[in-house]
C-alpha positions in Angstrom: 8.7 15.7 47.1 10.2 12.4 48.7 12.5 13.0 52.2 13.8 10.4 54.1 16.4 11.1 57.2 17.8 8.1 59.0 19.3 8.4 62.3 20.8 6.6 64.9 24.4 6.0 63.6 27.3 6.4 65.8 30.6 4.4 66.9 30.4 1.1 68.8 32.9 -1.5 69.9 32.5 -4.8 67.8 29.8 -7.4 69.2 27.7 -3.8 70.6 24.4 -2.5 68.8 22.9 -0.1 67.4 19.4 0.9 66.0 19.3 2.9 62.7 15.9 4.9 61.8 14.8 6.0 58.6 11.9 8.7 58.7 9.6 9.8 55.6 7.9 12.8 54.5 6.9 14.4 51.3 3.8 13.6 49.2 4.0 9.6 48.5 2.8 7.0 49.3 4.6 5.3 52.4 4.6 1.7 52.1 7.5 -0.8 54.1 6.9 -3.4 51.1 8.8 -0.7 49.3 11.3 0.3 51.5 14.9 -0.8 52.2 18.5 -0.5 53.5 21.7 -0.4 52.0 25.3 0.4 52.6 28.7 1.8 51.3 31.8 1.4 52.9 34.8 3.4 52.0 36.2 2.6 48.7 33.6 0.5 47.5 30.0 0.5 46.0 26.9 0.5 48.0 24.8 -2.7 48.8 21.9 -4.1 49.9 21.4 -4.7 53.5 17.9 -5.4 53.8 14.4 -5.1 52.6 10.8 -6.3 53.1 9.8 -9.4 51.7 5.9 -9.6 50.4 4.9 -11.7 53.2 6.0 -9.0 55.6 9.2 -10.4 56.8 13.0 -9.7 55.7 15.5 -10.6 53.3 19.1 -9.9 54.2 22.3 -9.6 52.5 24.4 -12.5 54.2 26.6 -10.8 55.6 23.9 -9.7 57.6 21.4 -12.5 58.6 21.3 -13.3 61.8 22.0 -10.3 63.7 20.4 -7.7 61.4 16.6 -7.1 61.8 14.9 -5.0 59.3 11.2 -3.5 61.3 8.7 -0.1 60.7 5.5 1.7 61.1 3.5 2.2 58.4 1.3 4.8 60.7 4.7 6.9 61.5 5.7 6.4 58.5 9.1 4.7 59.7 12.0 2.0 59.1 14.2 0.6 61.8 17.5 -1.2 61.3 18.1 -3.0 64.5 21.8 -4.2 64.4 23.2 -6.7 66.8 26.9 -8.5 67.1 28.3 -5.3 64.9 31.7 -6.6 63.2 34.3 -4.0 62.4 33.2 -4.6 58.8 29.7 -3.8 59.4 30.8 -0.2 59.2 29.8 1.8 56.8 27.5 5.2 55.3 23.9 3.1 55.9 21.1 4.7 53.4 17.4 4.1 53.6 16.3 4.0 50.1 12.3 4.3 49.2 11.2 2.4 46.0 14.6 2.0 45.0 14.6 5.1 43.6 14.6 7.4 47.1 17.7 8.1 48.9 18.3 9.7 52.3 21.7 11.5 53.1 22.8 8.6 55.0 23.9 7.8 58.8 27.5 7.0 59.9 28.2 3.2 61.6 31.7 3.0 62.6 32.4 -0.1 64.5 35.9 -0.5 66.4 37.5 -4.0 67.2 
């Protein structure tokens, strides 16, 4: 059985930051080439944030590149989301998603202007 459990959302003024972290347990195989985040905002469908590319760096949505920096640990078995220059429409329910199949519950990011 597959958990993941981010953490780390909260509410920050526009142009603050925050750092989202996704944690895995369960019987798989843990592997950042597999892993990714995504986002819903209210009223609309969820979407890719970022993911691992094959050579070991990120690919970003656009609306994200930049100031959005996709890191982990394959040891603890962990994904970070580090967030900087947060716009009001950065917020959003952000999901860590394993083999795009896994789905945590999700963490909050509201950002205020």
């Amino acid at each position: 059985q597959v958990q993941l459990v981010e953490s780390g959302g909260g509410l920050v003024q526009a142009g603050g930051s925050l750092r989202l972290s996704c944690t895995a347990s369960g019987r798989f195989v843990f592997r950042l080439s597999t892993m990714g985040w995504y986002r819903q905002a209210p009223g609309k469908e969820r979407e890719f944030v970022a993911a691992f590319s094959s050579g070991g760096s990120g690919n970003y949505a656009d609306s994200v590149k930049g100031r959005f920096t996709i890191s982990g640990d394959n040891a603890e078995r962990t994904m970070y989301l580090t967030m900087n220059n947060l716009k009001p429409e950065d917020t959003a329910i952000y999901y860590c998603n394993a083999y795009k199949y896994h789905w945590g519950p999700g963490t909050q990011v509201t950002v205020s202007s």
